[in-house]
N, CA, C and O of each residue as an XYZ file, in Angstrom:
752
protein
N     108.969    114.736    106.640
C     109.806    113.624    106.255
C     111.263    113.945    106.530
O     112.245    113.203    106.558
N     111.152    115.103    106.705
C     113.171    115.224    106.716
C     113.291    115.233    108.004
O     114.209    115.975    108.354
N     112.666    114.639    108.996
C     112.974    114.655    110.070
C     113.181    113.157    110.884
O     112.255    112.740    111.580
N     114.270    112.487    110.772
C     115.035    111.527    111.387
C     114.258    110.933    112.390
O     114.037    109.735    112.565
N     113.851    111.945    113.058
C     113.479    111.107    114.641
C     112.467    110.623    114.598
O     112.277    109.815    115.507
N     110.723    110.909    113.094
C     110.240    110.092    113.229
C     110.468    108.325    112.799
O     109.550    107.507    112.738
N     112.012    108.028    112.522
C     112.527    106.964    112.522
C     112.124    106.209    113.453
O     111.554    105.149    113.194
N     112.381    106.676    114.862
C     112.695    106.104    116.203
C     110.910    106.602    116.721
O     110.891    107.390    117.667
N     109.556    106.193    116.170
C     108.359    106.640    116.798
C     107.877    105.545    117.839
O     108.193    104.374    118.045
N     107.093    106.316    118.332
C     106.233    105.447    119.469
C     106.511    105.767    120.860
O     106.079    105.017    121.735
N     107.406    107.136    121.251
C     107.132    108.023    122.139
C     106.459    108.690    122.278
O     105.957    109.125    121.242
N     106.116    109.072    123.158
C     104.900    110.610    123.172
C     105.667    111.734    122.803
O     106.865    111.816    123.075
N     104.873    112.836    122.038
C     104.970    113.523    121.112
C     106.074    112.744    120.118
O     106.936    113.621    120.150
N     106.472    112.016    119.517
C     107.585    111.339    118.701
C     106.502    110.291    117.568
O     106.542    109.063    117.500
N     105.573    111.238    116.758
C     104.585    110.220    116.748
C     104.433    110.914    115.101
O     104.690    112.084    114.818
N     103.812    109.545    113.870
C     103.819    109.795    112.804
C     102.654    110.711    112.394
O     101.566    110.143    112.305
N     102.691    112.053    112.125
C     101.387    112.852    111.826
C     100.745    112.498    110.809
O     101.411    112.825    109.826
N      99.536    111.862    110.424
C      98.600    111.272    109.292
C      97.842    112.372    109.120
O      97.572    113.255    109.934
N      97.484    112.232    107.865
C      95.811    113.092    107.177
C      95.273    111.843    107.091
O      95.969    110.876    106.783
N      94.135    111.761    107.324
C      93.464    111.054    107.433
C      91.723    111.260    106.062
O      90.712    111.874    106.403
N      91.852    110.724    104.966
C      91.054    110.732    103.552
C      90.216    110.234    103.612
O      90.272    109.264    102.856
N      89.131    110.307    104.226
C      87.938    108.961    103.379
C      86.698    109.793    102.788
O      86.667    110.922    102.299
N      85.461    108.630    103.052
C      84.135    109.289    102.367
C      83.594    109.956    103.225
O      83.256    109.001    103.925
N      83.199    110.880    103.802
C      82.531    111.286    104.662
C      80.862    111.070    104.624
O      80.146    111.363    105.581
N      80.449    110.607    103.582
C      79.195    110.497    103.324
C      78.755    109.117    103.614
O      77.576    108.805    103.782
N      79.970    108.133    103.676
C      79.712    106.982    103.441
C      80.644    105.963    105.258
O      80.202    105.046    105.950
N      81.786    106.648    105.339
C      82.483    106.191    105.860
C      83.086    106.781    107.388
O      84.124    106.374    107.909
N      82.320    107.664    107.870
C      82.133    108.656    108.978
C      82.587    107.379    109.919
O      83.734    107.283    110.354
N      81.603    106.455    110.170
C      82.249    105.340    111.415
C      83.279    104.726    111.145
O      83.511    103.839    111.967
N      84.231    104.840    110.093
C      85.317    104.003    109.977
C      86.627    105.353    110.317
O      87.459    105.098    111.188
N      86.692    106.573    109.656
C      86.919    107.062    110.563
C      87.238    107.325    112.375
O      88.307    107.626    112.905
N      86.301    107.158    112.821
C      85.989    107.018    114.312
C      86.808    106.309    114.601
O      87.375    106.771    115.591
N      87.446    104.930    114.142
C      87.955    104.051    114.653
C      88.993    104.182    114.288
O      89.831    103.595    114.973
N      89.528    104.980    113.068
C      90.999    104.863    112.771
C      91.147    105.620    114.087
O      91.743    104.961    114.939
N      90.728    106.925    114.499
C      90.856    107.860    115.446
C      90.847    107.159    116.804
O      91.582    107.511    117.727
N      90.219    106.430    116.857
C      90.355    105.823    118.407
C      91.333    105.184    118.182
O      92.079    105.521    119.102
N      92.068    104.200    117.347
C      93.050    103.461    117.708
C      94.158    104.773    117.857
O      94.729    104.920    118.938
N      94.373    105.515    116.965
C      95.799    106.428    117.141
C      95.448    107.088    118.164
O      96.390    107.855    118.363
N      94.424    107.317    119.182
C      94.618    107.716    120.757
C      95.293    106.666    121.520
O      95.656    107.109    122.609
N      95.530    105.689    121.381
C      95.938    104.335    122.102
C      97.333    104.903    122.745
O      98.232    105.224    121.968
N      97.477    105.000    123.845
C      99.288    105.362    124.398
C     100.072    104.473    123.318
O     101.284    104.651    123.194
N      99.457    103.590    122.591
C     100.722    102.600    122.289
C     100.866    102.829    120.518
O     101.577    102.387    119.617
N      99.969    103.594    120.633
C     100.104    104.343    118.637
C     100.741    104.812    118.348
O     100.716    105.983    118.728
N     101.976    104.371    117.369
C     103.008    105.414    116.798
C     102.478    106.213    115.524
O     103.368    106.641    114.788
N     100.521    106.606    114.974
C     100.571    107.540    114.859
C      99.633    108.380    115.533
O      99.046    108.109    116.580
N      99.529    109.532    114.779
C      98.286    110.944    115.509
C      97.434    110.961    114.139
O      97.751    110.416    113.082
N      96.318    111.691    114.401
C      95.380    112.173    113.292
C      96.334    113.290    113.189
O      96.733    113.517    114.331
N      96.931    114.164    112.266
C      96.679    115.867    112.218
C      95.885    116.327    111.645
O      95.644    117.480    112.002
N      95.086    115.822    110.559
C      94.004    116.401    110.269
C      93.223    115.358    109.135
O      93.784    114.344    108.720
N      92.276    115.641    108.839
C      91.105    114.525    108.116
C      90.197    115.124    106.718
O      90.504    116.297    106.503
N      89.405    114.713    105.968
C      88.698    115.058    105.102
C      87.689    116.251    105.616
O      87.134    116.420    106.701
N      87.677    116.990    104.426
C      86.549    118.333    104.871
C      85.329    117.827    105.084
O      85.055    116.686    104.712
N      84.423    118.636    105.727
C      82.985    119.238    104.861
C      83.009    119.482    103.435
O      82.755    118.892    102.384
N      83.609    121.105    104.032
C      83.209    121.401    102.818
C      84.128    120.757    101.194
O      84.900    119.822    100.983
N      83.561    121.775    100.389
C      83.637    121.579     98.744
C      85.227    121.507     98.311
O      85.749    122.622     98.337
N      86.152    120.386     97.901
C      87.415    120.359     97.549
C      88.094    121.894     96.915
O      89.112    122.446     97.332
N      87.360    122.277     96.004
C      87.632    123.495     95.200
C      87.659    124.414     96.023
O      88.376    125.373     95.736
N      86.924    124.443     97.271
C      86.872    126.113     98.397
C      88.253    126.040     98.451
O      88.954    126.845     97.838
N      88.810    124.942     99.284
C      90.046    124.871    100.131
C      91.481    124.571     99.322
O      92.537    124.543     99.954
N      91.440    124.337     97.797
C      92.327    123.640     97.208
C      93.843    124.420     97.948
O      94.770    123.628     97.772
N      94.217    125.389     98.515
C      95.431    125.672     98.556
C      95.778    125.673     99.990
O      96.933    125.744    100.411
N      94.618    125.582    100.783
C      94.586    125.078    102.210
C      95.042    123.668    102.432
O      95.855    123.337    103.295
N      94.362    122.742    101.452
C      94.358    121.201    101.809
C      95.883    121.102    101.006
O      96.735    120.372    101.512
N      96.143    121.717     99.976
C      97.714    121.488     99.703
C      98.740    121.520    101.308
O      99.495    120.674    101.787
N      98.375    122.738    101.731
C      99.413    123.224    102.935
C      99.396    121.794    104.104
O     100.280    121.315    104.815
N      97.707    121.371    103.843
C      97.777    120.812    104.899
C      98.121    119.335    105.137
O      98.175    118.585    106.111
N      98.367    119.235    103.584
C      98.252    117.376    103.329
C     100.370    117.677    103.475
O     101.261    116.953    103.920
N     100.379    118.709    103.010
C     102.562    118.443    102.769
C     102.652    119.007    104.215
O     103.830    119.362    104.186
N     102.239    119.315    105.393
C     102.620    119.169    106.345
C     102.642    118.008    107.479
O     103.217    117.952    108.567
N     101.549    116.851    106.605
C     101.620    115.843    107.580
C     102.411    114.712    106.729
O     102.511    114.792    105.505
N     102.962    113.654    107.486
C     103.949    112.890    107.360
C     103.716    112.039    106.441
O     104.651    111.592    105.778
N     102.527    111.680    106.239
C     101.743    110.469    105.516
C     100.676    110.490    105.430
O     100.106    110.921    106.433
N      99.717    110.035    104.166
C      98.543    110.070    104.054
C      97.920    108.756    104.354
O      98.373    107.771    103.772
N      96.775    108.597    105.328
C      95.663    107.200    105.227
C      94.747    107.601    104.184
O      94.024    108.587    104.330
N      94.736    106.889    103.135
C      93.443    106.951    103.164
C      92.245    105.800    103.227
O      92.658    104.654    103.051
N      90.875    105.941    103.445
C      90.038    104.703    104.182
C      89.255    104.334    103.010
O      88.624    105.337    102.676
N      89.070    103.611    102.433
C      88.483    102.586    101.067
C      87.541    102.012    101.485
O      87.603    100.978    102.150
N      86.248    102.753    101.070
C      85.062    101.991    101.489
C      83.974    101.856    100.402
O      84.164    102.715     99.542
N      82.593    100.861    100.060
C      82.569    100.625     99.042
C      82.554    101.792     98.039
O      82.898    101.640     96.867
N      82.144    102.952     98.546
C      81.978    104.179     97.634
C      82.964    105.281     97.482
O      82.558    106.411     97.210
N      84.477    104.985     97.668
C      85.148    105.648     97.564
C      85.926    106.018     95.980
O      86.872    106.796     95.863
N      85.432    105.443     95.119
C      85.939    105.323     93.687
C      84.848    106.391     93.198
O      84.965    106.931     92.098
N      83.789    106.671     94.060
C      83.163    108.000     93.283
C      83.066    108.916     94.153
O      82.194    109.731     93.850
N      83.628    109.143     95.173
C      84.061    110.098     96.112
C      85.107    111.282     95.554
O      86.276    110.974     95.320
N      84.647    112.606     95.359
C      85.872    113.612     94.546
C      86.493    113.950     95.670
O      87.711    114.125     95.691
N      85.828    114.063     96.595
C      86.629    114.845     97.666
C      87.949    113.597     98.235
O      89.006    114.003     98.719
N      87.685    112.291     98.087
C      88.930    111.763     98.148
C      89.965    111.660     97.362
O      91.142    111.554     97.707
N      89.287    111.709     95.701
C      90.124    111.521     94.685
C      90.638    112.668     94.829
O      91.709    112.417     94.276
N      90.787    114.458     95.341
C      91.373    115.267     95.484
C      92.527    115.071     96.081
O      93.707    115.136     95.735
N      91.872    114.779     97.185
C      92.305    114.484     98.517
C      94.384    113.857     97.895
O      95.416    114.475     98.157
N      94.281    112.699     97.194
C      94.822    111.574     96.877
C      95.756    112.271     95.711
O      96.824    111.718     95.446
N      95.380    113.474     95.005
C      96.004    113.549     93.709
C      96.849    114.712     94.376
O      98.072    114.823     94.282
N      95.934    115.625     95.118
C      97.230    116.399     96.181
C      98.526    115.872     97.230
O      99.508    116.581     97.447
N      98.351    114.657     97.759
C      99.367    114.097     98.388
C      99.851    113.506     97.673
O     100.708    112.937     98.351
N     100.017    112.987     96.143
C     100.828    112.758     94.964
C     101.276    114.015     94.238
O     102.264    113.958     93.507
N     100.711    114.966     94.375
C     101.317    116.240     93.998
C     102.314    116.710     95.047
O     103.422    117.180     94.792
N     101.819    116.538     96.190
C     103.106    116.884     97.367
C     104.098    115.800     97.788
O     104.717    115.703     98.848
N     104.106    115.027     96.741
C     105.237    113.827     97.013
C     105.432    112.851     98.898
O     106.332    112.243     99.477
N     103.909    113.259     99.212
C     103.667    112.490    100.312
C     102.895    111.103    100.202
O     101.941    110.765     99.501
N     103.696    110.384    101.206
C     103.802    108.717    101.120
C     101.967    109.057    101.528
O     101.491    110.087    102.006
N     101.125    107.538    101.053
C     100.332    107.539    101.196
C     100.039    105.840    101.421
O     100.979    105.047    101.485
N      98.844    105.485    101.511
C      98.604    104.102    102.114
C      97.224    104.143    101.882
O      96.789    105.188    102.365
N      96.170    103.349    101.260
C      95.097    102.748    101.251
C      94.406    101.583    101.900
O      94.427    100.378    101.650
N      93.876    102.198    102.677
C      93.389    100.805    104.069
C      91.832    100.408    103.482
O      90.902    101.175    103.234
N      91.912     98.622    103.328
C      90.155     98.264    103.017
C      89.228     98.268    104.634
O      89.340     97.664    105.701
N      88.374     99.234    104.110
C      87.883     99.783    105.458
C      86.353     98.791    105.966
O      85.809     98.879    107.066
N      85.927     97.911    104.846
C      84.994     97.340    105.194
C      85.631     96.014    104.930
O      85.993     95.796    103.774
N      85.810     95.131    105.811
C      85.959     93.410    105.703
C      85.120     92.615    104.821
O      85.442     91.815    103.943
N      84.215     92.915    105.145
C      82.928     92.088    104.574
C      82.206     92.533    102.914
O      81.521     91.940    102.081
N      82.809     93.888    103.039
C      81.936     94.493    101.721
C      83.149     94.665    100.693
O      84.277     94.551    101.174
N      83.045     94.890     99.522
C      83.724     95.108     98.227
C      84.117     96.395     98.782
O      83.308     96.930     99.540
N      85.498     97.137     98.474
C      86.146     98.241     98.742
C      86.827     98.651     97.538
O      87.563     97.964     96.830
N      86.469     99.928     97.384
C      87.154    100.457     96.022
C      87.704    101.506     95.951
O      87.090    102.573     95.970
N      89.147    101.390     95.842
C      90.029    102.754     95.511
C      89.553    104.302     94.786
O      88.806    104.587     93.851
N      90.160    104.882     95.468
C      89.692    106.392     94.690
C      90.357    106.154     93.008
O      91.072    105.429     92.315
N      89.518    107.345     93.014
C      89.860    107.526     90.993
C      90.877    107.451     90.673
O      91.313    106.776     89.740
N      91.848    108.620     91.903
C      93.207    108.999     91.242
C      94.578    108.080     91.722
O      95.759    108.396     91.578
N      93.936    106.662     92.429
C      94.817    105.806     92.794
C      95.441    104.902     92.006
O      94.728    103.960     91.661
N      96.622    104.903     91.593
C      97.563    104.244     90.505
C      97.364    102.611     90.287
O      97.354    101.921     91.306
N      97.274    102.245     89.554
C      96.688    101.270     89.385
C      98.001     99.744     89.845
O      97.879     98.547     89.588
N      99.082    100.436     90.534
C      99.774     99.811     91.043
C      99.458    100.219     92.689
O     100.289     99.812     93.501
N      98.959    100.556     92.910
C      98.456    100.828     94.323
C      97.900     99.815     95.050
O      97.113     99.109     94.419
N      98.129     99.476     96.471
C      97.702     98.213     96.836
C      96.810     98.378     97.787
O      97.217     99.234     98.571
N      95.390     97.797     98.196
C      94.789     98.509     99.346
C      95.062     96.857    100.702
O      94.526     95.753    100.798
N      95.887     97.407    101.283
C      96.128     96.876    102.587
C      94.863     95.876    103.326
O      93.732     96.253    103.020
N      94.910     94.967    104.019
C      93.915     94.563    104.987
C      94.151     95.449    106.195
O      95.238     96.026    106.192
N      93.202     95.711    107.416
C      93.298     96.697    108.115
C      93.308     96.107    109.021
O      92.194     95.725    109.379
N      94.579     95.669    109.954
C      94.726     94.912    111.087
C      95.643     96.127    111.762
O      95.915     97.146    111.128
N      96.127     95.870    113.254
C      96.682     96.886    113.662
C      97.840     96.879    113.671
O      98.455     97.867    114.071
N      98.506     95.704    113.210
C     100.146     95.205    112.734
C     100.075     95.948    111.165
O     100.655     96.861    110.577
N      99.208     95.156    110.945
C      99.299     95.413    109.393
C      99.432     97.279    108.669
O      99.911     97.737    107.632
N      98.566     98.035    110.151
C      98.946     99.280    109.819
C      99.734    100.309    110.079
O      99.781    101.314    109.370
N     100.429    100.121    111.148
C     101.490    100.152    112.144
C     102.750     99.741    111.114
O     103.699    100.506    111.282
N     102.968     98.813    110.183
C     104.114     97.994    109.253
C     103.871     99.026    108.316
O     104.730     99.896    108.169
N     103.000     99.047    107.771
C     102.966     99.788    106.594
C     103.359    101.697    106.569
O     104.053    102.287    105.742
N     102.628    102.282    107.779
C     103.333    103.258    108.444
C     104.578    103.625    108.458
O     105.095    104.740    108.385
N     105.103    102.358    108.579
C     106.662    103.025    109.352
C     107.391    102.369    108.197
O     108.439    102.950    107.916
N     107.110    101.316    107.461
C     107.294    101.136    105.781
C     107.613    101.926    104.793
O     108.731    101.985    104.280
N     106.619    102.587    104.473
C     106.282    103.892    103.830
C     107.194    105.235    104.134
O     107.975    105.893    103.447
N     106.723    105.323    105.484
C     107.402    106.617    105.817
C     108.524    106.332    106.069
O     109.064    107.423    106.253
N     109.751    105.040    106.295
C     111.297    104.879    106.413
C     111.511    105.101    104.890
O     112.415    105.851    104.524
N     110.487    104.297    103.740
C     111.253    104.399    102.620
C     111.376    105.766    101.899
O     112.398    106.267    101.428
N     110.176    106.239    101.911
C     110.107    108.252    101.273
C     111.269    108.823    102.262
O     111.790    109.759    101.655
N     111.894    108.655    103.532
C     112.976    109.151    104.271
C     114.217    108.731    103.734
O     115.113    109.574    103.678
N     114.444    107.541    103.314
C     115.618    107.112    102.979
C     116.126    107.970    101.847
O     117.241    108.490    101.845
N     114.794    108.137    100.410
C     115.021    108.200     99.411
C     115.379    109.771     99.469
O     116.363    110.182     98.853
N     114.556    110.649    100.226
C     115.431    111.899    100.975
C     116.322    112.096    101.269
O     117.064    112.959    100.799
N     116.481    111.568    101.895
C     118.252    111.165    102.715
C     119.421    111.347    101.782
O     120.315    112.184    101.659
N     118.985    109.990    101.039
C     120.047    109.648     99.615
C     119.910    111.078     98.797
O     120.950    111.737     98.805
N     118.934    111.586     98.183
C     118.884    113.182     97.629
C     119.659    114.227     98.152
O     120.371    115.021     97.538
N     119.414    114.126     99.512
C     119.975    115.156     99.993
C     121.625    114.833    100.325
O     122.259    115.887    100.288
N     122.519    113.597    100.651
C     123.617    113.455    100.343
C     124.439    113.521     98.918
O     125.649    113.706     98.794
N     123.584    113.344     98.000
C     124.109    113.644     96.398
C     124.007    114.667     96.352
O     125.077    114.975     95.828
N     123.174    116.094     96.606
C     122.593    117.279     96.621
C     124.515    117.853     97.348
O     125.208    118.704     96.791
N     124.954    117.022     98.738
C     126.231    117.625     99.634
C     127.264    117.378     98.552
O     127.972    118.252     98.051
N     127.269    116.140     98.262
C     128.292    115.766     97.296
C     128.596    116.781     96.352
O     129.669    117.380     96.288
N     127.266    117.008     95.369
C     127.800    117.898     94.009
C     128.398    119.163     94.671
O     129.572    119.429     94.413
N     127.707    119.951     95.486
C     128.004    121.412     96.438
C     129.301    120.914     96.388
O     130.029    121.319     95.481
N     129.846    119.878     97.429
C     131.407    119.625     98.102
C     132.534    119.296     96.179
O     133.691    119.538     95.836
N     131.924    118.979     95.829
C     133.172    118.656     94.062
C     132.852    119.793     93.739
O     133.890    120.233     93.246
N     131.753    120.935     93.662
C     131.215    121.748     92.570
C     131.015    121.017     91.504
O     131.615    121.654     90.639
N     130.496    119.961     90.929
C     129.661    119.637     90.126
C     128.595    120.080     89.800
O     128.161    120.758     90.731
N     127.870    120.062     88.899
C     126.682    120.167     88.365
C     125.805    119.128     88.267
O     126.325    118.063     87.933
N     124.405    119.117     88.496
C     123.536    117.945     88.283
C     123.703    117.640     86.664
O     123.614    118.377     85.683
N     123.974    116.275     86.811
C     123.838    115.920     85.270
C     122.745    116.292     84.709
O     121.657    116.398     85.275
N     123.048    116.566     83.256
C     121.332    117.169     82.457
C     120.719    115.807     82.512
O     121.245    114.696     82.579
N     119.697    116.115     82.474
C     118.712    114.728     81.490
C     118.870    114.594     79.968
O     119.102    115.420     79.085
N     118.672    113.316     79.967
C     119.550    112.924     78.521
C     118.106    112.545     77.916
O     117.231    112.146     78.684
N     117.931    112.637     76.925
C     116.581    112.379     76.184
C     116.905    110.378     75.629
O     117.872    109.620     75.559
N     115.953    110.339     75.459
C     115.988    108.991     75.431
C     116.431    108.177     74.231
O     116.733    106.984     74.236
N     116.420    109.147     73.035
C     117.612    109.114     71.360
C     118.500    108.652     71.937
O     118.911    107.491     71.956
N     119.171    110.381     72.915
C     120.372    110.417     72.916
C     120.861    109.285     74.242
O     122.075    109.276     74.443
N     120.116    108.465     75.029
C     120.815    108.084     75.972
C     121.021    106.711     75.068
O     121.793    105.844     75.479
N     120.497    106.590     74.161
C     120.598    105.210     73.079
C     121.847    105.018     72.524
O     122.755    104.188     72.582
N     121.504    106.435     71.766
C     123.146    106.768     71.022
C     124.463    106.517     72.175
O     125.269    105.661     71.809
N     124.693    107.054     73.265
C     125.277    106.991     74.336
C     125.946    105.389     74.445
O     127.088    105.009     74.185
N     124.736    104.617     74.942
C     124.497    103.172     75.098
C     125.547    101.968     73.813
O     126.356    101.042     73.854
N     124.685    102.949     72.661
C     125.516    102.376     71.565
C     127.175    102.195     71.403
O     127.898    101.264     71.049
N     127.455    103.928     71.963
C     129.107    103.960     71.676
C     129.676    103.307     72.813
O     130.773    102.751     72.750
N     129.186    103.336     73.542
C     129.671    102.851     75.136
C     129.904    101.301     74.531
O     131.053    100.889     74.691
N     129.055    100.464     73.916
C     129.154     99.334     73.777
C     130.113     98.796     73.033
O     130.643     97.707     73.251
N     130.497     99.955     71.647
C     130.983    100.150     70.232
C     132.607    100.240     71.493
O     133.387     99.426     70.998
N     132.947    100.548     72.127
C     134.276    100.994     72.872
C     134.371     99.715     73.619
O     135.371     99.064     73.318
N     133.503     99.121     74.619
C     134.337     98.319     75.047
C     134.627     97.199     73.945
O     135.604     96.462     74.082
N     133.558     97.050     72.583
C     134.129     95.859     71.819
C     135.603     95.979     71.038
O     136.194     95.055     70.479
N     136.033     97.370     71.154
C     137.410     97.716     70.624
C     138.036     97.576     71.672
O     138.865     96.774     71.241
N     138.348     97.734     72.866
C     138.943     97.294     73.774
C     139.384     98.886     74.408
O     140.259     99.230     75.202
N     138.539     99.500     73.798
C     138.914    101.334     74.545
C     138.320    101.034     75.912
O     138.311    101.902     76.785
């Protein structure tokens, strides 16, 4: 994500790296097809890598490395993905690695159901090739921006020597609120 230029994608090598999540038990051919479309010359993304074989628990510090090295997570929603662990892993590690993620309904015709650990504000997309292509570069401009902005407040405090403000507990940001209010009605 801290890298700008996948701003400007849809060159060769200039291309959004996905993990790619689904059921493997259930959803192997939907797969296939996310994969064939991102071979397309005209795909601004790549697979970098996809759901295991094996057992979530073998790999837990592998699939960490490997989900915060790619740009964004797909993952593919098919009817049996709400009892799928290896996705709900899958899903709670790229929320642990603060990587953008996206839920595509992978069957048209059939009922599609989010993994376990998907927030119940989570939206699962229709799967058109606009529609995933928008959401892509959606996702991954907004987790960049919000970087961006971090990392210019991050220059700022360095350049004043400031300190990050503490966190204020939620009493005290009341109390705060209160006097703040108590001052401008005196005219301080």
């Amino acid at each position: 994500m801290s890298n700008p230029d996948y701003l400007a994608v849809g060159s060769a090598g200039n291309r959004i790296r996905v993990f790619v999540s689904y059921d493997r038990e259930s959803d192997e051919d939907l797969y296939d097809l996310l994969a064939e479309q991102a071979s397309k010359r005209s795909s601004r993304f790549e697979v970098g890598a996809r759901s295991s074989a094996r057992a979530p628990m073998d790999t837990d510090s592998a699939l960490h490395r490997t989900i915060r090295e790619s740009d964004q997570v797909i993952v593919i929603c098919g009817e049996h993905t709400d009892s799928s662990e290896s996705v709900a892993t899958e899903l709670r590690i790229a929320q642990e690695e603060e990587r953008p993620y996206l839920l595509l309904w992978g069957r048209r015709e059939r009922m599609c159901t989010k993994p376990a650990t998907a927030r119940s504000s989570d939206a699962i997309y229709s799967w058109t090739w606009e529609i995933l292509e928008r959401q892509l570069l959606t996702v991954l401009r907004a987790a960049w921006s919000h970087e961006q902005l971090a990392e210019l407040s991050r220059r700022r405090l360095v350049r004043t020597g400031e300190r990050s403000p503490a966190p204020v507990s939620g009493a005290a940001e009341g109390e705060q609120g209160r006097r703040a209010s108590e001052s401008r009605g005196r005219g301080v």
